[in-house]
N, C-alpha and C positions, 0 to 999 in steps of 0.2 A: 568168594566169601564162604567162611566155615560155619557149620551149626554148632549149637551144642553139644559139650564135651561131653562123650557116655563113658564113663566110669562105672565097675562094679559095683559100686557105693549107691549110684544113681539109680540104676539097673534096679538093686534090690528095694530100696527105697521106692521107688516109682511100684515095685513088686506088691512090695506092703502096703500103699493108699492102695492099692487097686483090690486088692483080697477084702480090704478092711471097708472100702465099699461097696464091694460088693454082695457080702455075709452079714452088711446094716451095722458092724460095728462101730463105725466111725458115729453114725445115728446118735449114739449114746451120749459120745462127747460133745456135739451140738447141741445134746438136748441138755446136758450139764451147763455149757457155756449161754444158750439162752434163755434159762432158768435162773441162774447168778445174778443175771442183770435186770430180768425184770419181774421176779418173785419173791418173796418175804418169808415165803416158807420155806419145808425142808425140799430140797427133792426127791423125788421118786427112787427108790434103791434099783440095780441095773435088770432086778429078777421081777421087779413091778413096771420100770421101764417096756420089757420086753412082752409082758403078758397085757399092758394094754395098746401095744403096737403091733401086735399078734390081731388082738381082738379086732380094732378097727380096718384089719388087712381082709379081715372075715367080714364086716358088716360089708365095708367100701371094695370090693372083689378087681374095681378098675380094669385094664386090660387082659388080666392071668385067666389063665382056662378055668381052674376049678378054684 
């Protein structure tokens, strides 16, 4: 029995979710997509996004050293 076929394609792709979770980018577009469905207002632009996910990284410190 074979696995799945690794193509360049995939390779790269698999590349890009992984950077783009990893650097919180992808963050932005889940908070677009669950904003759509259940808010009336505008959303957040991606430079107010960032500075109050910033902010609450600072109150709520969780696991990270400093």
């Amino acid at each position: 029995m074979r696995g799945p076929r690794v193509t360049p394609r995939s390779v790269l792709r698999f590349a890009r979710w992984y950077v783009r979770e990893l650097t919180g980018a992808a963050g932005y577009d889940r908070y677009l997509a669950r904003h759509s469905e259940h808010s009336h207002e505008p959303p957040l632009s991606r430079r107010d996004y960032e500075r109050r996910r910033t902010e609450q990284q600072m109150e709520n410190p969780g696991t990270r050293c400093c």
